[in-house]
Backbone bond lengths (Angstrom), bond angles and torsions (degrees), N, CA, C in turn:
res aa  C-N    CA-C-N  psi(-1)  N-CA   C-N-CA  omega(-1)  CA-C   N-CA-C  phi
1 X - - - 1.457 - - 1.528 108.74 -
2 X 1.063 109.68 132.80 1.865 124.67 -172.50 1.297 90.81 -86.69
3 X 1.586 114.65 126.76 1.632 126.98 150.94 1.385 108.13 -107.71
4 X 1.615 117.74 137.62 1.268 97.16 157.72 1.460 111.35 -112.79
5 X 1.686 131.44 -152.03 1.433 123.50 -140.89 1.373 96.04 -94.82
6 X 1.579 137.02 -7.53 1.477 131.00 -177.64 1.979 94.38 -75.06
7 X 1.431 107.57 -50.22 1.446 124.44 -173.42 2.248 96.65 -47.88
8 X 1.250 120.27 -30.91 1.366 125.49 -142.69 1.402 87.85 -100.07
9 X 1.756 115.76 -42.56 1.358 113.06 -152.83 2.335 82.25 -84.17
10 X 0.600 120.21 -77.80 1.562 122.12 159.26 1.816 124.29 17.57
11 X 1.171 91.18 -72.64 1.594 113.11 -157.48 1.784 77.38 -86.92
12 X 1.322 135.65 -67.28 1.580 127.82 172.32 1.567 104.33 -41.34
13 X 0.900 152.06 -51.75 1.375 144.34 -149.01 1.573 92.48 -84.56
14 X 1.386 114.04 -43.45 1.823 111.81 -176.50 1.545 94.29 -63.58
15 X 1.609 155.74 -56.25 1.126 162.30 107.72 1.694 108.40 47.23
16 X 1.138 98.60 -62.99 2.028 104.26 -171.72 1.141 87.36 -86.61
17 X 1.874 137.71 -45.98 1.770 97.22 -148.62 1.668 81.27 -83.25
18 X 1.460 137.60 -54.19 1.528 108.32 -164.46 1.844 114.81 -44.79
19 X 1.101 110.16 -46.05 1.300 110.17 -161.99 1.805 105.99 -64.99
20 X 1.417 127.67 -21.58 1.257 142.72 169.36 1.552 101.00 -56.52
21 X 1.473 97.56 -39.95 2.096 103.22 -165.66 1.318 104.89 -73.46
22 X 1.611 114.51 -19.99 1.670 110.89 -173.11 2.151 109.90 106.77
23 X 1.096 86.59 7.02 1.732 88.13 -167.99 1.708 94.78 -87.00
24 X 1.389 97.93 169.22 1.895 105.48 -160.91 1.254 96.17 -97.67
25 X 1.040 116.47 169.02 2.000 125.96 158.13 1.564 114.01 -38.27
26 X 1.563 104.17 -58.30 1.346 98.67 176.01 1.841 130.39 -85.65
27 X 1.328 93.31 13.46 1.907 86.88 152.31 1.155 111.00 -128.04
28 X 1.548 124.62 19.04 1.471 109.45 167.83 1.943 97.92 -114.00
29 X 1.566 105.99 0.03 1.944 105.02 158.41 1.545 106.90 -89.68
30 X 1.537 125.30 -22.05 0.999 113.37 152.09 1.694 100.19 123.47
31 X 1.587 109.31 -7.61 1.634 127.59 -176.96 1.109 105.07 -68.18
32 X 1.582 137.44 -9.10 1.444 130.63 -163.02 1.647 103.03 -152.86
33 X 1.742 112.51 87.37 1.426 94.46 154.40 0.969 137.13 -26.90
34 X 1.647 113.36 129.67 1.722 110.83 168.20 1.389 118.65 -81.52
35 X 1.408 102.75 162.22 1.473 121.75 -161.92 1.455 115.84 -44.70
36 X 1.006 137.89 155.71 1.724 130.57 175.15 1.111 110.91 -97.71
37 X 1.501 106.62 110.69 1.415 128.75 165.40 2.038 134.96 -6.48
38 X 0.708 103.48 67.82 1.829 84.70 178.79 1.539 118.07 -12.89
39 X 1.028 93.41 127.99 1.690 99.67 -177.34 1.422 125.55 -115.53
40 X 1.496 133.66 68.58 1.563 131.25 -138.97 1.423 106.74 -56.53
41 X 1.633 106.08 -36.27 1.753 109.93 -176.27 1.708 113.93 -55.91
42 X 1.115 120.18 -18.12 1.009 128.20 168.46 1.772 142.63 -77.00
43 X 1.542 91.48 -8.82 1.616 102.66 172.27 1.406 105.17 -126.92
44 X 1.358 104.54 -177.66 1.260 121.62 -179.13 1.482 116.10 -155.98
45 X 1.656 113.57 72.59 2.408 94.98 -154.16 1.766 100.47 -89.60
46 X 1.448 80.48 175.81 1.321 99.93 174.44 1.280 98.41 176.45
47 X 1.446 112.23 168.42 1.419 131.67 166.74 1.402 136.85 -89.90
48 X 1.243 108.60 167.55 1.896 111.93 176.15 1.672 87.02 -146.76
49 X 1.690 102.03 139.64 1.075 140.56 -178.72 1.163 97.78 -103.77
50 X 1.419 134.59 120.83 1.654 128.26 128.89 1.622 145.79 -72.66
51 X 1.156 105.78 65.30 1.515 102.69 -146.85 1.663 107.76 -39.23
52 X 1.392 118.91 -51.05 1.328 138.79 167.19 1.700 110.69 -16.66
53 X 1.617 104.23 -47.83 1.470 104.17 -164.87 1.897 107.37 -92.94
54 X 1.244 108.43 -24.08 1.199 124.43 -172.80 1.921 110.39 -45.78
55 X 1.475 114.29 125.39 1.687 85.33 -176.59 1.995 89.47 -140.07
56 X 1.290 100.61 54.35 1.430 110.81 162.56 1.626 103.24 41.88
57 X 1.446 127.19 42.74 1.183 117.05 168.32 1.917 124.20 -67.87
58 X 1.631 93.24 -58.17 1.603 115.42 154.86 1.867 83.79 107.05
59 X 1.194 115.84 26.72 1.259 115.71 142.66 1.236 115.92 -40.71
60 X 1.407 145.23 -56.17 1.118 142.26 -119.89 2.039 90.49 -102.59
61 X 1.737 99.34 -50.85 0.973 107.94 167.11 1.703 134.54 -30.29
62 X 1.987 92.73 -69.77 1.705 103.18 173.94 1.798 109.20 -46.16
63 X 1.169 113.90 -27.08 1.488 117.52 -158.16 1.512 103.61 -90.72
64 X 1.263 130.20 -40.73 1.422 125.93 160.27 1.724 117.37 -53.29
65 X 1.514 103.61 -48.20 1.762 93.24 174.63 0.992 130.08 -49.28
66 X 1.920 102.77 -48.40 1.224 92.67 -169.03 1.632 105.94 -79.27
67 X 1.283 143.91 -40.84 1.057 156.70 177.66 1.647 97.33 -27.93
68 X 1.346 118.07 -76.15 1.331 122.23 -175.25 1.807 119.67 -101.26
69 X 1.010 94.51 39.44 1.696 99.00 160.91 1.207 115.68 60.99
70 X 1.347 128.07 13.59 1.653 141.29 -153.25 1.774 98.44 -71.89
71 X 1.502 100.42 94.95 1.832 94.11 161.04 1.428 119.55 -31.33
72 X 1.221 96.08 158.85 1.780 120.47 177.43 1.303 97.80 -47.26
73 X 1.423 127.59 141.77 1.335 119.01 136.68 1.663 115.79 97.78
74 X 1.302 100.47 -12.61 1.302 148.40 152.97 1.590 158.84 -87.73
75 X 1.573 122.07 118.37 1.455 88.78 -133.94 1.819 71.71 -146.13
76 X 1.637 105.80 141.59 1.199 114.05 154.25 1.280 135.57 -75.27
77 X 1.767 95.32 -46.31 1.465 120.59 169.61 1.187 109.31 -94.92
78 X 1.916 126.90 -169.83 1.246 104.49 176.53 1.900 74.30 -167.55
79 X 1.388 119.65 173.76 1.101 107.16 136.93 1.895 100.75 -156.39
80 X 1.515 99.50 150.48 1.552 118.09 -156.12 1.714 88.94 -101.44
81 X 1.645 110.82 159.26 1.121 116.11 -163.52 1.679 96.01 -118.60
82 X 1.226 157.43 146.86 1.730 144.25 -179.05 1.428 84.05 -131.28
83 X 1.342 97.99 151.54 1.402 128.95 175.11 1.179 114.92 -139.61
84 X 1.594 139.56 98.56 1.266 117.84 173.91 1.872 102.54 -110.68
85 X 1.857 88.38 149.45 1.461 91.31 173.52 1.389 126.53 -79.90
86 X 1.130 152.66 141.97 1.281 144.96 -177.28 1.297 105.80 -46.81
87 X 1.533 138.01 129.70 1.434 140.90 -174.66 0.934 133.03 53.52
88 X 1.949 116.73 21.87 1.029 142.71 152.57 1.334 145.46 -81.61
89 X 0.898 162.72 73.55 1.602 168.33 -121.71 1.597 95.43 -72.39
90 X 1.428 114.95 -89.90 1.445 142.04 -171.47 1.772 103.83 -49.28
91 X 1.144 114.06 101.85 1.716 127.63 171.76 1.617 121.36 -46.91
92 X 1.166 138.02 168.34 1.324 127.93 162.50 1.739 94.21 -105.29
93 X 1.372 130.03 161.10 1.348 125.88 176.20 1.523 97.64 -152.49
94 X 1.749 97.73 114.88 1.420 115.10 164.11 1.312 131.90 -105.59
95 X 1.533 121.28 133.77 1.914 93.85 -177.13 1.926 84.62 -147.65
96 X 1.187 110.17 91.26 1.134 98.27 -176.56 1.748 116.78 -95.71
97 X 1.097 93.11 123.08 1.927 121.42 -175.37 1.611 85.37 62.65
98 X 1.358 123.10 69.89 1.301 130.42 161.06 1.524 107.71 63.26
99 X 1.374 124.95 0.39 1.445 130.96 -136.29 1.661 111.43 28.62
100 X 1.310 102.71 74.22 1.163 103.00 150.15 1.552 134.98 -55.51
101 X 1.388 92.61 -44.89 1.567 127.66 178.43 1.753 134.64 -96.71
102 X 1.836 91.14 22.86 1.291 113.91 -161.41 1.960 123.98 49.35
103 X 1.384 136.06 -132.37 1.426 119.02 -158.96 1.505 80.48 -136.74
104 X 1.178 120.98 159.92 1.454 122.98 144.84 1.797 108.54 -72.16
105 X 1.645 94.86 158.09 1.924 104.55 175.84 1.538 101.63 -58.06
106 X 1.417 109.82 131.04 1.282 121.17 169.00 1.621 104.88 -65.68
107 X 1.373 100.35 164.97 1.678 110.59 -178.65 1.697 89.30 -87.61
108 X 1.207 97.64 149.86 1.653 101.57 142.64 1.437 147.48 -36.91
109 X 1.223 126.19 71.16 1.457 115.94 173.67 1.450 114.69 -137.72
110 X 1.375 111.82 -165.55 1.368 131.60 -160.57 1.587 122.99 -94.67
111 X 1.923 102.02 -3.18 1.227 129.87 142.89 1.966 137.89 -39.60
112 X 1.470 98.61 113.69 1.498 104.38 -156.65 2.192 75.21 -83.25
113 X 1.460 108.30 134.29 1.416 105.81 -152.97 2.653 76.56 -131.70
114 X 1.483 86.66 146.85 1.511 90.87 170.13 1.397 117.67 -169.16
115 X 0.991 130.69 161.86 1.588 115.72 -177.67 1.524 109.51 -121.65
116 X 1.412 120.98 141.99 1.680 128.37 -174.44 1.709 89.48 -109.90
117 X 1.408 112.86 135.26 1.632 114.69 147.04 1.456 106.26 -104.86
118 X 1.171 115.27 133.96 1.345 131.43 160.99 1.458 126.46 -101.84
119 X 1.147 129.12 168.52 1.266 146.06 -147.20 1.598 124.38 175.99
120 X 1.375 134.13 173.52 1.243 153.51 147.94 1.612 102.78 -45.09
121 X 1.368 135.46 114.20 1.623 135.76 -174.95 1.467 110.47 -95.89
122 X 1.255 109.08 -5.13 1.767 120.95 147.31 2.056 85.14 68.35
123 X 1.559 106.45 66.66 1.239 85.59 -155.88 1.871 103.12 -102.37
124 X 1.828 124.80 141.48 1.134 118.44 -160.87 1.657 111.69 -51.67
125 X 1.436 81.79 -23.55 2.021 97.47 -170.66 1.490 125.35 -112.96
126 X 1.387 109.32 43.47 1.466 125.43 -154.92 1.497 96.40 -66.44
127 X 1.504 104.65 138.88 1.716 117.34 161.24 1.420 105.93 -77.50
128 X 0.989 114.04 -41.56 1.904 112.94 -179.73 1.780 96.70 -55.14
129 X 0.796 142.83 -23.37 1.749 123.90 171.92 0.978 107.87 -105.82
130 X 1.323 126.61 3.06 2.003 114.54 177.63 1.570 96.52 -98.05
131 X 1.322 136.65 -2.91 1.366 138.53 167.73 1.138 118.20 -108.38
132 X 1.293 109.22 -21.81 2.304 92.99 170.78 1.666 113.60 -50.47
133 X 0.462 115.69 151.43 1.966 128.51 172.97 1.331 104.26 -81.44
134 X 1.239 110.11 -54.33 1.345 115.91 -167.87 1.741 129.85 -110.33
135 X 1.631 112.17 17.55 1.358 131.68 161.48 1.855 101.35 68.55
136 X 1.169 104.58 39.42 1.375 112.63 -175.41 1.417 113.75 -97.25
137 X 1.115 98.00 -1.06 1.835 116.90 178.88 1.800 102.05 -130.71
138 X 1.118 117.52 131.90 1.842 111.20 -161.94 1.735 84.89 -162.95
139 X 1.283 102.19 156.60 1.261 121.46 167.01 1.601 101.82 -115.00
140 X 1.396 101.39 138.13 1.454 136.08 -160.81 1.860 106.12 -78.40
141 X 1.601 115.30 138.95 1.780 82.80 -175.31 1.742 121.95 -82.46
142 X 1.778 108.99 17.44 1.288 105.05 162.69 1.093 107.24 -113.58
143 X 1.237 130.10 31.61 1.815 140.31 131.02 1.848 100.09 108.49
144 X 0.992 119.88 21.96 1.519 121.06 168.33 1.935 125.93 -95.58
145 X 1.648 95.66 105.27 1.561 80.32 -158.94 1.818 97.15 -87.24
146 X 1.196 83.62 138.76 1.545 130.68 -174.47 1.490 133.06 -88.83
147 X 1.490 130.18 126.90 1.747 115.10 -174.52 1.399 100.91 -102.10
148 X 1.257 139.91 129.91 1.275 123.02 150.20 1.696 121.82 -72.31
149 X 1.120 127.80 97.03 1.658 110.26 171.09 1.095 127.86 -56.24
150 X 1.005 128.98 -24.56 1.417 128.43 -174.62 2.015 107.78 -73.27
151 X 0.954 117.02 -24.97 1.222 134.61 158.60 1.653 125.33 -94.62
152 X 1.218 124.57 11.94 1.382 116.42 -157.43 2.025 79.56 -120.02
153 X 1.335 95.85 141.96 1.649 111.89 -176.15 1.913 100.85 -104.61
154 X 1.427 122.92 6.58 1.629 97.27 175.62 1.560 108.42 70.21
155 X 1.574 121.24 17.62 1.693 97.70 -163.94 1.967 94.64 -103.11
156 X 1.450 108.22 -10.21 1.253 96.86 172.94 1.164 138.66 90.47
157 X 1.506 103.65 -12.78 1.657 135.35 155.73 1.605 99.44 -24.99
158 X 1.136 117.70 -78.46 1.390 123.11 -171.60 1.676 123.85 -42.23
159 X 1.507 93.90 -36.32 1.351 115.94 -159.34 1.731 93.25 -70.78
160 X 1.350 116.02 -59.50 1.630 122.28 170.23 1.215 120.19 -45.63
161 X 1.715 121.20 -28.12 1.353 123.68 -155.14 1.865 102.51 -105.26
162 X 1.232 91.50 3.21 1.688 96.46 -176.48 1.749 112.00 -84.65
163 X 1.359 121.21 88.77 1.709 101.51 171.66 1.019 124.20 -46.91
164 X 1.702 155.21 -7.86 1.295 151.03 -166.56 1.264 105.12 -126.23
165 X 1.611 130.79 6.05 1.745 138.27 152.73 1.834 80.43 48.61
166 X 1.278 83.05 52.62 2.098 91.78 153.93 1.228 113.12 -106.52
167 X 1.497 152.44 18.49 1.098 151.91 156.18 1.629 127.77 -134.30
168 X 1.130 103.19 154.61 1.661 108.95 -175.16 1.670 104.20 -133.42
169 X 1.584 103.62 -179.25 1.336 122.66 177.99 1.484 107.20 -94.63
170 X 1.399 125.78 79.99 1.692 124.27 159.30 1.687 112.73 -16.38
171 X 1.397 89.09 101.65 1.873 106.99 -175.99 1.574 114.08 -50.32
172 X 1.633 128.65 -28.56 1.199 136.33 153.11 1.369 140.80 -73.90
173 X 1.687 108.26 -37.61 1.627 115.88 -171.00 1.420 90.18 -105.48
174 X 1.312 125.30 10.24 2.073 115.69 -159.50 1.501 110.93 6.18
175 X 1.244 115.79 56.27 1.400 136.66 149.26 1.286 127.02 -97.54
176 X 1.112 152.56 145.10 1.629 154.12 -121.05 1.827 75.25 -120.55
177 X 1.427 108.53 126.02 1.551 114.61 150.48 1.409 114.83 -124.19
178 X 1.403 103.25 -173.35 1.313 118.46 -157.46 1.692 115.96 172.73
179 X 1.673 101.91 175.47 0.991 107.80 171.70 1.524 116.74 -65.54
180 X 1.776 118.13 145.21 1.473 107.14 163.46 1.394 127.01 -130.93
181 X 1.685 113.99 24.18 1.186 132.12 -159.81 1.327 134.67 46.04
182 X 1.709 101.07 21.30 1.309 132.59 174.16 1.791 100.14 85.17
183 X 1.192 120.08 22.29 1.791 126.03 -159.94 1.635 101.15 -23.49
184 X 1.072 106.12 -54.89 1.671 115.40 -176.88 1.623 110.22 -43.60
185 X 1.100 115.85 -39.20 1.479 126.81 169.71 0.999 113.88 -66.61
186 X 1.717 133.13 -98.44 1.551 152.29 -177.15 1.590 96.51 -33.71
187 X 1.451 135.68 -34.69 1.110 121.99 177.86 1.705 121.46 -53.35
188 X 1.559 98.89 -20.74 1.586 113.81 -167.02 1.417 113.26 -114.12
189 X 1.222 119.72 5.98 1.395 129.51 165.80 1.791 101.96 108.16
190 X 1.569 124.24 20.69 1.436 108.22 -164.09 1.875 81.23 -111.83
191 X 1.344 97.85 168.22 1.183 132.81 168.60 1.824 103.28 -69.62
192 X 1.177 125.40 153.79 1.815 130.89 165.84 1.206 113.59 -73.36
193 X 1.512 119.46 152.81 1.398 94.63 -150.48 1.780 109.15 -102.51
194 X 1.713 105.63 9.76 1.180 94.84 148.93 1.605 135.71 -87.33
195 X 1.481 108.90 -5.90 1.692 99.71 172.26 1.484 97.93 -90.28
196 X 1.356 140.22 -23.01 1.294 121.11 174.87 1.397 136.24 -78.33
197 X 1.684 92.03 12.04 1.793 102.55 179.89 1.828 99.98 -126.01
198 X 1.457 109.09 -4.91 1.592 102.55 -171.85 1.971 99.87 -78.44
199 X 1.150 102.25 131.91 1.564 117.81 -168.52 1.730 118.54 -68.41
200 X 1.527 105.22 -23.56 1.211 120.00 -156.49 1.965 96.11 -114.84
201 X 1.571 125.87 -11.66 1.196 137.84 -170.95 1.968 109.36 67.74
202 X 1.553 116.91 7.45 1.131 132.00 178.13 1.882 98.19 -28.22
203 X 1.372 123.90 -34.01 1.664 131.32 -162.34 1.191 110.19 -118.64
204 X 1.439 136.62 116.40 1.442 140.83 155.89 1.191 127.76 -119.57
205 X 1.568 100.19 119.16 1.647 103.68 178.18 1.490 103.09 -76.41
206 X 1.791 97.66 140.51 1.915 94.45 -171.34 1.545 94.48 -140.36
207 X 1.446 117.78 147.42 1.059 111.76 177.05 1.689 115.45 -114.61
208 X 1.203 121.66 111.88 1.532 124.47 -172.28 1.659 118.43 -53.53
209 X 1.471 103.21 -37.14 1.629 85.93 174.87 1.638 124.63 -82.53
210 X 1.386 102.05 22.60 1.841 108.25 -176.09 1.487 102.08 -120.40
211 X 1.501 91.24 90.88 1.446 99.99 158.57 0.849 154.77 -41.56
212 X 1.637 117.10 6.23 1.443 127.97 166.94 2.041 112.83 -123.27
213 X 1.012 73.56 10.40 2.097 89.57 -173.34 1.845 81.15 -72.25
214 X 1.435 95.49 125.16 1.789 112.43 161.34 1.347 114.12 -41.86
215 X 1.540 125.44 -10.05 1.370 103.33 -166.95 1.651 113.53 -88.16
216 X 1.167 124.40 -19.73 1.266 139.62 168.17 1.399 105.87 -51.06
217 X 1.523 110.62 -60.28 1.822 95.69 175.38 1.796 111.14 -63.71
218 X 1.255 124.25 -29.21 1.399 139.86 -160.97 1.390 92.67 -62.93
219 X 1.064 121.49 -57.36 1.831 133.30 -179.10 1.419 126.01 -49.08
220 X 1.513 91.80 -26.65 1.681 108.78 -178.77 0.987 130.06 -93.71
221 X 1.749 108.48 -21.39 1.230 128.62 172.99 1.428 124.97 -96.34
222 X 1.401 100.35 -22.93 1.422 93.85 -164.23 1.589 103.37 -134.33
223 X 1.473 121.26 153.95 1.516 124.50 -161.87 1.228 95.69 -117.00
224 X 2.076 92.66 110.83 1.124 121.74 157.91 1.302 120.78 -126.99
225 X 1.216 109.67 -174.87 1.633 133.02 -166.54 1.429 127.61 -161.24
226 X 1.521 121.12 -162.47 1.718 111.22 -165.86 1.924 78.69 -160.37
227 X 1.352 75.78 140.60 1.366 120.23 173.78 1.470 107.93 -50.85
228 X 1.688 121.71 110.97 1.572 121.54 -179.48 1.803 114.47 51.00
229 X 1.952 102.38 53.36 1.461 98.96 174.14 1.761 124.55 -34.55
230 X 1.388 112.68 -35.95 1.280 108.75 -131.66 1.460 80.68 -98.40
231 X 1.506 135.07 9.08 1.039 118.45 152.36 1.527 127.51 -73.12
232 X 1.165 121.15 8.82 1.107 131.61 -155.37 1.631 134.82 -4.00
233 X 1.434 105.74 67.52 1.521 130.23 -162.71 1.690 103.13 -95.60
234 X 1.448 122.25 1.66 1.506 130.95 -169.55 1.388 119.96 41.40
235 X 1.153 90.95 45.79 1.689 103.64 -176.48 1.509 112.95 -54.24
236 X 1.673 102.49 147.35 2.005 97.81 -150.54 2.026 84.74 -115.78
237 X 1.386 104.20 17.34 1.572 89.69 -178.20 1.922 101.98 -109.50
238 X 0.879 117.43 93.04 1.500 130.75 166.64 1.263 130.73 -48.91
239 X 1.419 138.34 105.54 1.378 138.27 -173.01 1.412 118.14 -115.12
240 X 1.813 118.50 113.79 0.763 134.96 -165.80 1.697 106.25 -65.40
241 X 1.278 130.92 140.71 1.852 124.36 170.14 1.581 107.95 49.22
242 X 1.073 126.33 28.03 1.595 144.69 175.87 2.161 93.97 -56.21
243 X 1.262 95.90 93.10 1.700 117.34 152.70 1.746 102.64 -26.79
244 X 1.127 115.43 138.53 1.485 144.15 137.54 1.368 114.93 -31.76
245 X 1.135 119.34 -63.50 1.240 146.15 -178.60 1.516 132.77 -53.53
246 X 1.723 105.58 -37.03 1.099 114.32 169.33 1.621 115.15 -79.09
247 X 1.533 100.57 144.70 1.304 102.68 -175.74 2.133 120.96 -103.34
């Protein structure tokens, strides 16, 4: 087949921008469909808590830092330790350095003892975005709320307006961080990278509009709830056998 140099300059120029994008020989000759697109209209995530399975290692923790760059002292995730005394109402609550480093062995006592992980509740009706000024905090349309920095002013609005004090001021960029359900991940088909390091499966990322995701039967079977209902923020993080007690 005869090309001449309009055909050469053409078919090379299609050549650099795929090959610029990262695509192989064989999907820019055309032998290998490319990958299928992420499609946000199509999900909806959130989590399930097992409190039951949870055993305060802080796996989940180490694995978010390092995963997302989380300064010292600083914590996306967290997980809280409850202690109640026998015929006591009011809990004791320990979480030392977020348990980064999981708990030391409790002593022996007569203490009903459990562990909460917390997080971002990815909530449909978040107060943290009805107070930014400047829409620098948004929920995503497959339901993951999200910071933009490049738009975010450090003023902290959000930070006050959050009932579950899941976000802070990034000690370097003084940009509002947070949890992001690992977005960079789940966008690509992976799990977050604290349920893919928790030992016991205590954490599941689930997505509500996939009709075959376990969490639909999980909901039916088993009695859960969300963290400070009566705020009614539609919080999308679900906790399985969720204590009275915890606040």
């Amino acid at each position: 087949m005869e090309m001449n140099r309009r055909d050469l300059f053409r078919i090379g120029g299609k050549l650099l921008v795929l090959a610029s994008a990262g695509a192989t020989l064989e999907q820019i000759m055309g032998s290998e469909p490319a990958p299928e697109a992420y499609k946000m209209a199509d999900h909806w995530w959130g989590m399930i808590v097992d409190i039951d399975k949870c055993i305060g290692c802080g796996s989940c923790v180490r694995a978010c830092s390092n995963e997302n760059q989380v300064p010292n002292g600083y914590f996306r995730t967290w997980v809280e330790r409850y202690e109640v005394p026998e015929g006591y109402v009011n809990p004791i609550v320990t979480s030392p350095e977020g348990a980064i480093n999981g708990f030391p062995l409790p002593k022996p006592t007569n203490f009903k003892a459990f562990f909460v992980p917390k997080l971002c509740n990815h909530c449909a009706d978040s107060p943290c975005t009805q107070v930014c000024p400047v829409g620098a905090t948004f929920v995503s349309p497959d339901g993951v709320v999200l910071v933009d920095k490049e738009y975010c002013l450090g003023c902290r609005y959000c930070v006050q307006a959050c009932p579950y004090g899941c976000r802070y001021l990034h000690p370097e960029t003084e940009t509002v961080d947070k949890c992001t359900l690992c977005y960079h991940r789940i966008t690509k088909g992976l799990t977050t990278a604290c349920c893919e390091n928790c030992p016991t499966q205590a954490r599941q990322l689930v997505d509500f509009k996939n009709p075959k995701d376990p969490v639909h039967e999980f909901l039916r079977t088993h009695k859960v709830s969300v963290l400070k209902p009566q705020m009614a923020t539609e919080a999308k993080v679900y906790y399985n056998n969720l204590d009275g007690a915890v606040r």
